[in-house]
C-alpha positions in Angstrom: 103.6 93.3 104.2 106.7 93.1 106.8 103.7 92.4 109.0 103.2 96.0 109.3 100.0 98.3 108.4 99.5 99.5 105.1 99.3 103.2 106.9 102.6 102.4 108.8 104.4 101.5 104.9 102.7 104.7 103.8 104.2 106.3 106.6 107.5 104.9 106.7 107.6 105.4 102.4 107.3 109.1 102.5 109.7 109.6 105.6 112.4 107.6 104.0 111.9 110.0 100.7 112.5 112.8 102.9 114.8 111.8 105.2 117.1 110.9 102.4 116.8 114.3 101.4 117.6 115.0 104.1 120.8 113.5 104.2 122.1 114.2 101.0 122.1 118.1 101.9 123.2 117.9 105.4 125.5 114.6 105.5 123.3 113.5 108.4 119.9 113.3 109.3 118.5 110.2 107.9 117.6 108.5 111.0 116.7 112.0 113.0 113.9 112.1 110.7 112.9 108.2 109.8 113.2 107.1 113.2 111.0 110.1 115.4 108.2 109.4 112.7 107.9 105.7 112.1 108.3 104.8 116.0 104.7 106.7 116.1 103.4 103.9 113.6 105.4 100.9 114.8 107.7 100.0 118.0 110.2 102.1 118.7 112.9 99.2 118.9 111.5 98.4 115.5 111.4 101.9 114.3 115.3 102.0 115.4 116.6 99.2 113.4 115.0 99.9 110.5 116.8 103.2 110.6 120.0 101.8 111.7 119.9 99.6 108.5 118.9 102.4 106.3 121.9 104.7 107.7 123.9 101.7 106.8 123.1 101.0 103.1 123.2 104.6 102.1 126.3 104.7 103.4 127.9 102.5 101.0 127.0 104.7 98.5 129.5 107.5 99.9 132.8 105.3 100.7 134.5 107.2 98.1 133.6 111.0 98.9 134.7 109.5 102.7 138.4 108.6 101.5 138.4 112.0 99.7 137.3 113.9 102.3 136.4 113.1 105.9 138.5 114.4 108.8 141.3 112.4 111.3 138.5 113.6 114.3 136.4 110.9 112.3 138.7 107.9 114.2 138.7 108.7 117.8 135.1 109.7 118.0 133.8 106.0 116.0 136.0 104.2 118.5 134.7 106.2 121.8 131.2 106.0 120.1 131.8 101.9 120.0 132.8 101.9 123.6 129.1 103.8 124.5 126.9 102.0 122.0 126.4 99.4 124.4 124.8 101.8 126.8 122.3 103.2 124.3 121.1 99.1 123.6 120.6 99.2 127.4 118.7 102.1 127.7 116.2 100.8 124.4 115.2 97.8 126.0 114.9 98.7 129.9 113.0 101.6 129.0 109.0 101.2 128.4 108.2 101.8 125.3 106.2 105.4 125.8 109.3 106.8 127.4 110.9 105.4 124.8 109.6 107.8 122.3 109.7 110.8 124.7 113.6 110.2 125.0 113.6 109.7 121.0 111.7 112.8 120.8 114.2 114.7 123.4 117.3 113.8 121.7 116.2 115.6 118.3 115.0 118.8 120.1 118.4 118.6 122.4 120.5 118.3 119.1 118.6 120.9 117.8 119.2 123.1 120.6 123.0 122.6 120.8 123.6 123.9 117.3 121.2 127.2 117.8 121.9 128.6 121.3 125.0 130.9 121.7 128.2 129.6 123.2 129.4 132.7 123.4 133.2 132.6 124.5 132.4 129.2 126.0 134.7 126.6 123.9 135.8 123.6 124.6 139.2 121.9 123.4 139.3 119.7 120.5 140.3 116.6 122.3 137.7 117.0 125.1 134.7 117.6 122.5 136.0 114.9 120.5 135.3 112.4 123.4 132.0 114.4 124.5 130.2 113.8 120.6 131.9 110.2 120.4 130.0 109.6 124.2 127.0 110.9 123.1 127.2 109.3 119.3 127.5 106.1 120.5 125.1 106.3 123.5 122.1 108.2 121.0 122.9 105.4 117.9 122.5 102.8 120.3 119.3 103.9 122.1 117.3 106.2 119.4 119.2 104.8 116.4 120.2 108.0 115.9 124.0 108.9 116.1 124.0 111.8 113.8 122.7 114.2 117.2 125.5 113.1 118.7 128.4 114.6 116.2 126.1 117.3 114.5 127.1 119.6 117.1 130.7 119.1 116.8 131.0 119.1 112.9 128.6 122.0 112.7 130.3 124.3 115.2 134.0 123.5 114.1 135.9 124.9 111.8 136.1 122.6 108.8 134.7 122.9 105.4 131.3 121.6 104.6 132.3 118.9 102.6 134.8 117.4 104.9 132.2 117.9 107.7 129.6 116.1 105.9 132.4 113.1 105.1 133.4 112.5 108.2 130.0 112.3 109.8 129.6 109.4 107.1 132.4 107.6 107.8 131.1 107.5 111.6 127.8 106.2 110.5 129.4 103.7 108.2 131.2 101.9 111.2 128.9 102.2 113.5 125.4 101.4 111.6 126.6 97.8 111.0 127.4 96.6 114.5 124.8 97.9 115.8 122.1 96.1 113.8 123.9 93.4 114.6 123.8 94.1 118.0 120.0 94.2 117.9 119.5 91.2 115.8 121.8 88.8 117.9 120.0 90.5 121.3 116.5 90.0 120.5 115.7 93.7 120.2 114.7 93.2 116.5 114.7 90.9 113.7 115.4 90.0 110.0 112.0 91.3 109.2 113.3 95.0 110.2 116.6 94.8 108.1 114.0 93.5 105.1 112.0 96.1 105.6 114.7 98.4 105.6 116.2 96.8 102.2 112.7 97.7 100.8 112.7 101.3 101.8 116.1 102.0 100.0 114.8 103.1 96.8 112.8 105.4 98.4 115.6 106.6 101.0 118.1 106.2 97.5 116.0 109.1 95.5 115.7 111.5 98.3 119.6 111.3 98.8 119.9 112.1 95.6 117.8 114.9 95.3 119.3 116.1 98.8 122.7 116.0 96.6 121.5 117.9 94.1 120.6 120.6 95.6 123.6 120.7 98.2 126.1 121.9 95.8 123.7 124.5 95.1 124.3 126.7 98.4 127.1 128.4 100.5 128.6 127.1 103.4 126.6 129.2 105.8 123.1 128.1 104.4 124.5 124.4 104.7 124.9 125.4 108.1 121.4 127.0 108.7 119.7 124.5 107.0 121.3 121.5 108.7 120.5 123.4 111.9 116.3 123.9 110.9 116.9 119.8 110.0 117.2 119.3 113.3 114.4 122.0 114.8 112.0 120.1 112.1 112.4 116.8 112.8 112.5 117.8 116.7 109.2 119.8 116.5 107.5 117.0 114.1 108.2 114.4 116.8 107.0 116.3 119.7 103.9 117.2 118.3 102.9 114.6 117.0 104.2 112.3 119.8 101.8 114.5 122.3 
């Protein structure tokens, strides 16, 4: 099926359950656990688009809790993430594939570690970590498929609500899921077959998001915050082990 293993769709069927969990509690987090787990049972390019795809078409599902509630900070950081997308792409192919997954690996368990460790009375300007997450959204969407690591640090340490953190991370992820599929389709880095197999995987990805929104309205800002934090130390731990 999809030319893939029956143990890589077994693989890829519970991961997209979870990951959209996943996503419906945090507002992220799809792709930080889809991609990490399915690049072990297919190629990592492959693994990457089929996320990319999946970030996208859950995505429409939010476009109206985006016009509700997603910050301004949502604009400047999509259109410096575009300008560093190209990068990532770069990076995928040039890249063998084995270090391809350690770097996939590396940029969940840095994510991870940016929202945990102390700052202290280290902070930066808004403007200046605006263009910092919209470097490092475009650059990680574009090599890992991943550009939730890239704002989670931002939107987690700031100072907005929950909900308008989780919007505007959406509204990113809207914009930039699209062109970069087609970015890998019209290079060569992946294929129709990805995107299909993606389109098949929704349901799966569709009930977990649902679930995840279920039991978001269920807990306080600061759990939303812990939990979106352990999210990332799961998915970061998952893929290193299992990746050794």
């Amino acid at each position: 099926m999809f030319g893939f293993s029956p143990e890589a769709i077994i693989v890829a069927l519970v991961a997209a359950t979870a990951a959209g969990f996943v996503r419906g509690l945090a507002g992220f987090g799809l792709s930080v656990i889809l991609v990490p787990v399915l690049q072990l049972a297919i190629a990592p390019s492959s693994a990457v688009l089929v996320g990319i795809v999946s970030l996208f078409l859950i995505g429409l599902t939010d476009i109206g809790r985006i016009r509700r509630d997603a910050d301004p900070s949502a604009v400047p950081i999509t259109l410096i993430a575009l300008a560093s997308m190209p990068l990532g792409l770069w990076a995928l192919v040039a890249l063998p594939p084995d270090w391809a997954r350690v770097m996939i690996a590396a940029v969940s368990l840095g994510a991870f570690v940016l929202v945990i460790v102390p700052l202290g009375t280290v902070v930066l300007p808004r403007r200046p970590a605006m263009a910092i997450s919209g470097l490092a959204t475009g650059f990680f969407g574009g090599f890992a498929g991943m550009p939730g690591p890239g704002m989670a640090p931002f939107y987690l340490r700031g100072r907005l609500e929950p909900a308008s953190a989780r919007a505007s991370m959406m509204a990113i992820f809207v914009v930039l899921t699209p062109l970069s599929a087609v970015f890998f389709i019209v290079l060569g880095i992946g294929s129709w077959r990805e995107a299909a197999f993606a389109l098949a995987l929704f349901p799966a990805v569709l009930i977990g998001d649902w679930l995840g929104h279920k039991a978001y309205g269920r807990v306080t800002a600061r759990q939303w915050q812990v939990s979106t934090a352990l999210v990332l130390g799961a998915a970061a731990f998952g893929a290193g082990w299992k990746l050794l």
